[in-house]
Kinemage of the C-alpha trace (Angstrom):
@kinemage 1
@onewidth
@group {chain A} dominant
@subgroup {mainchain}
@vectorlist {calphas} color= white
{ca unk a 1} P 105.339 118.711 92.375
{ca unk a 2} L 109.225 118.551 91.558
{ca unk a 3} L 110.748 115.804 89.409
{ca unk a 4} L 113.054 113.971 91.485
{ca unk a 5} L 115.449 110.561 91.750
{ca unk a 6} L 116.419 108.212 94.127
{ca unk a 7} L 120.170 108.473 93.736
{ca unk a 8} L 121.459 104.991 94.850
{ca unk a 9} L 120.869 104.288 90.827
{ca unk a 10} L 124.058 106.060 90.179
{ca unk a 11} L 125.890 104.635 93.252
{ca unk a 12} L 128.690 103.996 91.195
{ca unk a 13} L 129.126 107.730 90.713
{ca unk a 14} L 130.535 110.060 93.521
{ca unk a 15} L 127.888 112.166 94.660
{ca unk a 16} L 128.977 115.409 93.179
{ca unk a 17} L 128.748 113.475 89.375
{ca unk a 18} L 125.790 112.211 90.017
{ca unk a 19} L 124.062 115.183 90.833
{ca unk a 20} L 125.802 116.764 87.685
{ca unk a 21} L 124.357 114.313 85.483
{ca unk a 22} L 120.967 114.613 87.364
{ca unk a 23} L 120.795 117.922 86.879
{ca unk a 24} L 121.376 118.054 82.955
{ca unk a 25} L 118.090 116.112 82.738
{ca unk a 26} L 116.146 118.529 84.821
{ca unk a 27} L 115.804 116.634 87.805
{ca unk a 28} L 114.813 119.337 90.660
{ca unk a 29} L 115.167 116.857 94.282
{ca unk a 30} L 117.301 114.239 95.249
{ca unk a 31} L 116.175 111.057 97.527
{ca unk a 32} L 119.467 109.660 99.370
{ca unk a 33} L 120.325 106.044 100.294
{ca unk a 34} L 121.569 106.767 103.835
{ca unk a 35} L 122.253 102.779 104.568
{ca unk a 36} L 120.501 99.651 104.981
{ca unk a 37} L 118.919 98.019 101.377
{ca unk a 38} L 119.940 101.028 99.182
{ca unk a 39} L 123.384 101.320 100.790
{ca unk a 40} L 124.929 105.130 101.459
{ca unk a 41} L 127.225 105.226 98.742
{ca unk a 42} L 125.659 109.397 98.792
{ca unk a 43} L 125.246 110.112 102.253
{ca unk a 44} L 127.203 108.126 104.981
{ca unk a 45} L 125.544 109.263 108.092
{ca unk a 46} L 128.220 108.077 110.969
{ca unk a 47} L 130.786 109.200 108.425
{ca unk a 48} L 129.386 112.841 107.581
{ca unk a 49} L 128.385 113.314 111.586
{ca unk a 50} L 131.623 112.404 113.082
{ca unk a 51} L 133.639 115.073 110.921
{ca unk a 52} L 132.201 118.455 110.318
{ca unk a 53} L 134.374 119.508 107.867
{ca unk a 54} L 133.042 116.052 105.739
{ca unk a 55} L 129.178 117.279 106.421
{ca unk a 56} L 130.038 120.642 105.648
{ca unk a 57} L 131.315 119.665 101.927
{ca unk a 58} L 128.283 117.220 101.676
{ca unk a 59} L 126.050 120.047 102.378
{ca unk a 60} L 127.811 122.200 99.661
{ca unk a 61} L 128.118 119.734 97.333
{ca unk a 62} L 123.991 119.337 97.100
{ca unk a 63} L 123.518 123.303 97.235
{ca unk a 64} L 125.903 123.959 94.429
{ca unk a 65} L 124.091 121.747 92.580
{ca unk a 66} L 120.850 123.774 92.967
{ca unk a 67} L 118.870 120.682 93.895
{ca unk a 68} L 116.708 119.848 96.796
{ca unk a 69} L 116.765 116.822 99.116
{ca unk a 70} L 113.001 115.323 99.562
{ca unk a 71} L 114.475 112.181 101.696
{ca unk a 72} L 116.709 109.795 103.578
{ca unk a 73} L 116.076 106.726 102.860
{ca unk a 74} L 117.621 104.262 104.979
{ca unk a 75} L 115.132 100.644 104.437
{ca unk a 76} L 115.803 97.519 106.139
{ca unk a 77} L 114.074 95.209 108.631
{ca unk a 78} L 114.196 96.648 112.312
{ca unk a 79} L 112.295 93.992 113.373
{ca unk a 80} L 114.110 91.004 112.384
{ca unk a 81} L 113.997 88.224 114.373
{ca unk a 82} L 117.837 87.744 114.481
{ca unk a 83} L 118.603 90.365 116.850
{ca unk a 84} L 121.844 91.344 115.474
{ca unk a 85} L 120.214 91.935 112.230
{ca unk a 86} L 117.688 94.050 114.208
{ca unk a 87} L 119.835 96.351 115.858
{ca unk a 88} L 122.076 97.021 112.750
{ca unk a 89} L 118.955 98.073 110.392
{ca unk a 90} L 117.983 99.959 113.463
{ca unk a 91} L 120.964 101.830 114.311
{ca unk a 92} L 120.843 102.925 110.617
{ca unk a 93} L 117.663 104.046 111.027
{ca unk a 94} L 118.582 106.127 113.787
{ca unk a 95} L 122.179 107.635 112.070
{ca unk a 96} L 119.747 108.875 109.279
{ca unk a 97} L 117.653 110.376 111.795
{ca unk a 98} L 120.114 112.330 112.893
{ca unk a 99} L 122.082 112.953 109.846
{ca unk a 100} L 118.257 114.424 108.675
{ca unk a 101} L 118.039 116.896 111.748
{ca unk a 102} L 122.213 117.983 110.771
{ca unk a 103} L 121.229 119.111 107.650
{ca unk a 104} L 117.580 120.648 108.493
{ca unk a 105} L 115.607 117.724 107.142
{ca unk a 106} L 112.506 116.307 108.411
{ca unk a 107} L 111.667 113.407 106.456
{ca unk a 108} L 113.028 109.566 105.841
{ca unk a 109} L 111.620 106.617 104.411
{ca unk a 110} L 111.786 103.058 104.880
{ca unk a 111} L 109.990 99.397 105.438
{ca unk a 112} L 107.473 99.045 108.707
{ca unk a 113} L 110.208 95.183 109.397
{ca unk a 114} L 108.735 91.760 109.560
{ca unk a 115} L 109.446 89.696 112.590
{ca unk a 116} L 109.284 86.103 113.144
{ca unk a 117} L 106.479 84.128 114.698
{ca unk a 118} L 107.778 83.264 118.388
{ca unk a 119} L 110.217 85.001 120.122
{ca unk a 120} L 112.732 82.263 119.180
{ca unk a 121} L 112.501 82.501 115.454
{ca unk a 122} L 115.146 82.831 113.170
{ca unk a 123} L 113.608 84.235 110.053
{ca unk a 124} L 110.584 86.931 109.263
{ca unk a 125} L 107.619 85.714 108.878
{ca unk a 126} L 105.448 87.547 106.299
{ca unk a 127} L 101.387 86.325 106.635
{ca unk a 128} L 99.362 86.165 103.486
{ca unk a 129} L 96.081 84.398 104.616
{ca unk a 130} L 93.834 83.992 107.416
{ca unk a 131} L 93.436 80.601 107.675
{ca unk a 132} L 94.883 77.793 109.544
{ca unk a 133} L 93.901 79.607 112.637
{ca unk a 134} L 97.983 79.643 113.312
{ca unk a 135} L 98.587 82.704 111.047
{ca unk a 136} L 95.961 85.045 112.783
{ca unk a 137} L 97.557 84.055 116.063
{ca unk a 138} L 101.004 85.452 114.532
{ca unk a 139} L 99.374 88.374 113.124
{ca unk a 140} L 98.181 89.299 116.469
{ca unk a 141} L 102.009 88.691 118.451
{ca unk a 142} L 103.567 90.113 115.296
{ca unk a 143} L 101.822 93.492 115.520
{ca unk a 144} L 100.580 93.835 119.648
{ca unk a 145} L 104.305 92.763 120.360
{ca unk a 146} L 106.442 93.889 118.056
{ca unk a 147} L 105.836 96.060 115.379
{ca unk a 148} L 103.324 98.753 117.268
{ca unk a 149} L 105.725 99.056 120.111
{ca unk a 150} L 108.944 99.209 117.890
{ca unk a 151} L 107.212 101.854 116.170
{ca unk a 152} L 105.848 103.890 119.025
{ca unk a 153} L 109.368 104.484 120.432
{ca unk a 154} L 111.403 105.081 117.202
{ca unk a 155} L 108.801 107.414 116.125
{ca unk a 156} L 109.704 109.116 119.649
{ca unk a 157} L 113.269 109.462 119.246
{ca unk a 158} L 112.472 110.707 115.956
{ca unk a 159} L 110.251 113.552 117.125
{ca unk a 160} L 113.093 114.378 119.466
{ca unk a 161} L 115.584 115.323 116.854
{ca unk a 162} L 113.004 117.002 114.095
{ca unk a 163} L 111.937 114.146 112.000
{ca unk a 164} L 108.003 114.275 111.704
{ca unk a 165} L 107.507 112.250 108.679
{ca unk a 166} L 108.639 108.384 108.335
{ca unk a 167} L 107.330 107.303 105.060
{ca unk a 168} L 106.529 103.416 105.375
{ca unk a 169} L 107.041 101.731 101.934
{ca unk a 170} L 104.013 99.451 101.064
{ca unk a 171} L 105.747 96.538 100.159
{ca unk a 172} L 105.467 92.753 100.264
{ca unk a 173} L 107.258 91.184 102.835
{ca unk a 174} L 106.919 93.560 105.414
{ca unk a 175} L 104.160 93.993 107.663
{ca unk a 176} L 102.995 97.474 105.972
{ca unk a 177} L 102.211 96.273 102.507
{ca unk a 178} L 99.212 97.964 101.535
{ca unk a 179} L 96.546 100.659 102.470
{ca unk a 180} L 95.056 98.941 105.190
{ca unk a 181} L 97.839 98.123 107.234
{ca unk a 182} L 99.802 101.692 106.448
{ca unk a 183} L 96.515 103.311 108.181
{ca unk a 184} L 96.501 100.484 110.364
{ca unk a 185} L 99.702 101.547 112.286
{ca unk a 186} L 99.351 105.231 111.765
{ca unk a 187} L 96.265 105.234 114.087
{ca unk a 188} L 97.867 102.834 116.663
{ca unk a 189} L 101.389 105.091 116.565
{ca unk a 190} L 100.250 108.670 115.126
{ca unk a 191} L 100.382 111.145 112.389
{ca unk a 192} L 104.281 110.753 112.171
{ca unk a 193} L 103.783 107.376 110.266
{ca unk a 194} L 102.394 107.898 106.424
{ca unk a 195} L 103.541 106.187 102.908
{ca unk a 196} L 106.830 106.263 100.729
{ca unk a 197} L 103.901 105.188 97.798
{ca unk a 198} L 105.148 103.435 95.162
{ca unk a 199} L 102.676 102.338 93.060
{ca unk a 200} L 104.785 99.510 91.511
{ca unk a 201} L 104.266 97.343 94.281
{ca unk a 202} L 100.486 97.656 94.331
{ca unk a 203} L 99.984 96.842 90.672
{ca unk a 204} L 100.925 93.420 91.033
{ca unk a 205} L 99.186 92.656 94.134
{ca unk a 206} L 96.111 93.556 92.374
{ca unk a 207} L 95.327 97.169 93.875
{ca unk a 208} L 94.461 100.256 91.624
{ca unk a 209} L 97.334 103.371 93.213
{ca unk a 210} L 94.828 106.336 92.262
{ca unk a 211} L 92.026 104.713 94.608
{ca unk a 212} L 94.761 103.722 97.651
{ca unk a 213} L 95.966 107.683 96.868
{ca unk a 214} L 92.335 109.235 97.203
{ca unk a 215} L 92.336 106.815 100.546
{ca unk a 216} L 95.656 107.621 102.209
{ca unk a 217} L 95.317 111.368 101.174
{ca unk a 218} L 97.656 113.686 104.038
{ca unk a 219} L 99.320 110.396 105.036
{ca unk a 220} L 101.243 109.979 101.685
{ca unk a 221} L 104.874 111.632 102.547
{ca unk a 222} L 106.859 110.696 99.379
{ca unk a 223} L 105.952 109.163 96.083
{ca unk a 224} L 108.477 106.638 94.247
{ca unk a 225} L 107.796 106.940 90.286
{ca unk a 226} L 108.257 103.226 89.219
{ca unk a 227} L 106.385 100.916 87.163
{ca unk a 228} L 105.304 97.088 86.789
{ca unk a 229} L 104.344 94.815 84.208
{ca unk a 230} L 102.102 91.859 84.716
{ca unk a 231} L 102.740 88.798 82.102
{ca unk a 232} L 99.273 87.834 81.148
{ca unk a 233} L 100.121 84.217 80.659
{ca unk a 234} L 102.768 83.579 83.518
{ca unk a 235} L 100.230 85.323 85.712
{ca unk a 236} L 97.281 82.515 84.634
{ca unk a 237} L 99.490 79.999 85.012
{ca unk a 238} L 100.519 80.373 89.111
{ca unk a 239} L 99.053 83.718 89.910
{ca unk a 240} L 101.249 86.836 90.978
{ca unk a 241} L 102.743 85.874 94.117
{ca unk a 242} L 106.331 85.051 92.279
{ca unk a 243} L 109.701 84.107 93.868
{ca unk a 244} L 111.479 83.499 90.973
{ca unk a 245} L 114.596 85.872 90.596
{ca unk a 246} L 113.826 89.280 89.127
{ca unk a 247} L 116.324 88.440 86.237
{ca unk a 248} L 114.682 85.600 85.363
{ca unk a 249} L 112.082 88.031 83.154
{ca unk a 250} L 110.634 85.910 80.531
{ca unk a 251} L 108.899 83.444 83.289
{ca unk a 252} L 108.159 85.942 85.783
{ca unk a 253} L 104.490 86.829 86.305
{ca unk a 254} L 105.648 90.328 86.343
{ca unk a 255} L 108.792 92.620 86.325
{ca unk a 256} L 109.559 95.733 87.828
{ca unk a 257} L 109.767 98.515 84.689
{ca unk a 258} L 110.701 102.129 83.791
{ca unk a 259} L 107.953 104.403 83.601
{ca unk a 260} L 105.779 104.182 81.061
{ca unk a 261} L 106.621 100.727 80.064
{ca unk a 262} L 104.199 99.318 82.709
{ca unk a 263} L 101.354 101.595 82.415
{ca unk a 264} L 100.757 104.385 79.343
{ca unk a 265} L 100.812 107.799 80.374
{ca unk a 266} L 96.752 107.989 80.766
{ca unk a 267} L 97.801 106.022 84.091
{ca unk a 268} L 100.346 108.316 85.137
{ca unk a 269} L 98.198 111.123 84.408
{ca unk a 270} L 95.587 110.038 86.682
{ca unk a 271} L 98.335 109.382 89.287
{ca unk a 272} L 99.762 112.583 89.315
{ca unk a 273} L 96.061 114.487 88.895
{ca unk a 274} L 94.939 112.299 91.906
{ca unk a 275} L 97.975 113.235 94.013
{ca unk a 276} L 97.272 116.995 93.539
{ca unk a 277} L 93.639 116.482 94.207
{ca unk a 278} L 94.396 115.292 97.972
{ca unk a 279} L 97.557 118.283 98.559
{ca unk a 280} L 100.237 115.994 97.263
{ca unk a 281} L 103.073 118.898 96.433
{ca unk a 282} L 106.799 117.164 97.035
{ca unk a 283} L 108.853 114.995 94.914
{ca unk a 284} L 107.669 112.754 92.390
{ca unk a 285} L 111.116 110.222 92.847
{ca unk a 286} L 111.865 108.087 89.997
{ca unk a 287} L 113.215 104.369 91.446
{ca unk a 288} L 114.874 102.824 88.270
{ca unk a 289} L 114.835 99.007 88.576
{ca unk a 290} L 113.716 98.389 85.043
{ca unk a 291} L 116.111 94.879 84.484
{ca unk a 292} L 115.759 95.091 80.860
{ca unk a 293} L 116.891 98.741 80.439
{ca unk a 294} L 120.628 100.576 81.386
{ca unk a 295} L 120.706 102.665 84.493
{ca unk a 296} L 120.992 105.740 81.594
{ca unk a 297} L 117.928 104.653 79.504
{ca unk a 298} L 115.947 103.451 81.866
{ca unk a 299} L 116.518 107.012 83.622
{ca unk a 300} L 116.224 109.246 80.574
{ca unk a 301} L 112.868 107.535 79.419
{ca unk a 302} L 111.646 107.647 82.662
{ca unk a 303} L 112.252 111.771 82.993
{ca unk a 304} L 110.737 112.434 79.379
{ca unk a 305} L 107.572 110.633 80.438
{ca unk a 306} L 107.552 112.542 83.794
{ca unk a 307} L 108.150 115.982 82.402
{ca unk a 308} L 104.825 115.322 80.178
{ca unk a 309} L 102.540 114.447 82.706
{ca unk a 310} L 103.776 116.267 85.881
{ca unk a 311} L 101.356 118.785 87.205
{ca unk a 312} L 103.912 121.857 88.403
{ca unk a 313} L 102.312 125.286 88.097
{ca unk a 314} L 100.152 126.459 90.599
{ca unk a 315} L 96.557 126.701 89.514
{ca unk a 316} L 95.627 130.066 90.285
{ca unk a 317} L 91.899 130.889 90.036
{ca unk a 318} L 89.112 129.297 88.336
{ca unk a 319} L 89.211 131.827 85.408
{ca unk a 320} L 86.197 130.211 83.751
{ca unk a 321} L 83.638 130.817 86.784
């Protein structure tokens, strides 16, 4: 496993400082915002593809630095009921695609999109129970006529132009949010489909990552290193599901935090022993969106904790048999 960052923390940086600064903390791989949510401050793929000579110094830029690219990420809501909104998150979704097979890449990650509940809705529709009746019916249009069949022909195009591995973020919100549905659509669309796991957004829902890693095993493509914190009493008082804003810390039932401040590094040991137990072996990508901590510290405590717990050697044989 490599040590590696999402980059869109530093998106206030041009890409060759960032890496610079990056790299003096020993991070090995670099994950790219290449539009939608994270933005593509980094890596502009209608930009870089329309002007070799741009690509060409992009593509420098990242070897000089001696550091490896694990992803493009490029998250948003393909699905979205507005279909303007739709066809911008998935025309970025395609530019990374491409901008992936440019520079020899076969990997991006992003959300599985939410769409609405009737083909005249406005807004995405998210369901959390079974129960009025109503909300299976929309589970049933939302998946049989939207999401498999979006996801059969992007993964398609994808194929076409070397991208084998879309890693799904499990994530509230979006119709992939946890283990079941993540295996759920691989098996309807194929082996192309696996998880961008961040274990962050399974803590609060009440899953435990190292069983949903021994479960997803060869389907996990990417791991984001992030961390949350449940509030003990804000989560007695009205439960986890929580849409106050993420500043508003001190009455949230929990907050997104750097590593180690969620979890002590027992957890992340298990994490990381449990990833190599089912062939894990790519980047371990820190996402800092700790809202109590600067984008430095949150970053530099975030690496020292890694660096402890990381498994990196290989194990060679059992010496002791």
């Amino acid at each position: 496993m490599k040590l590696g960052v999402f980059t869109t923390l530093l998106s206030n940086l041009s890409l060759q400082d960032s890496l610079a600064y990056f790299k003096s903390l020993g991070i090995e791989m670099i994950e790219l915002g290449a539009g939608g949510y994270p933005g593509n401050a980094h890596a502009n793929p209608r930009e870089l593809l329309a002007d070799q000579t741009k690509l060409t110094a992009f593509q420098k830029t990242i070897a000089d630095s001696g550091m490896q690219v694990s992803a493009l990420s490029c998250h948003g809501n393909p699905l979205h009921p507005n279909q303007a909104i739709a066809k911008e998150f998935d025309d970025t979704m395609r530019d990374a695609v491409l901008l992936a097979e440019a520079i020899g890449l076969h990997q991006i990650n992003t959300f599985s999109g939410c769409p609405g509940d009737w083909e005249g809705a406005k807004y995405p529709n998210w369901v959390t129970c079974p129960w009025p009746n109503d909300f299976g019916a929309i589970l049933d249009w939302q998946w049989n006529e939207r999401l498999i069949p979006y996801w059969k022909d992007f993964v398609a195009f994808a194929k076409l132009h070397g991208v084998n591995k879309i890693g799904l973020e499990l994530h509230p919100g979006f119709c992939v949010y946890n283990t079941e549905s993540l295996l759920r659509l691989r098996e309807a669309v194929g082996e192309e489909i696996g998880a961008n796991f961040d274990p962050s957004h399974l803590v609060w829902q009440g899953m435990d990552p190292v069983t949903c890693i021994r479960a997803l095993g060869d389907a996990i493509f990417h791991f984001h290193a992030k961390d949350t914190k449940l509030d003990p009493a804000n989560t007695a008082l009205n439960g986890v599901l929580d849409v106050k804003p993420y500043g508003d810390e001190i009455h949230r039932s929990w907050i997104f935090r750097s590593v180690g401040y969620g979890r002590d590094a027992q957890y992340w040991k298990d994490i990381i022993s449990n990833l190599r137990m089912v062939g894990y072996d790519y980047a371990v990508s820190i996402e800092h969106e700790d809202s109590l901590m600067s984008q430095n510290e949150g970053l530099r405590k975030a690496v020292a904790m890694l660096q402890d717990v990381l498994i990196t050697e290989e194990t060679g044989a059992m010496w002791w048999v």
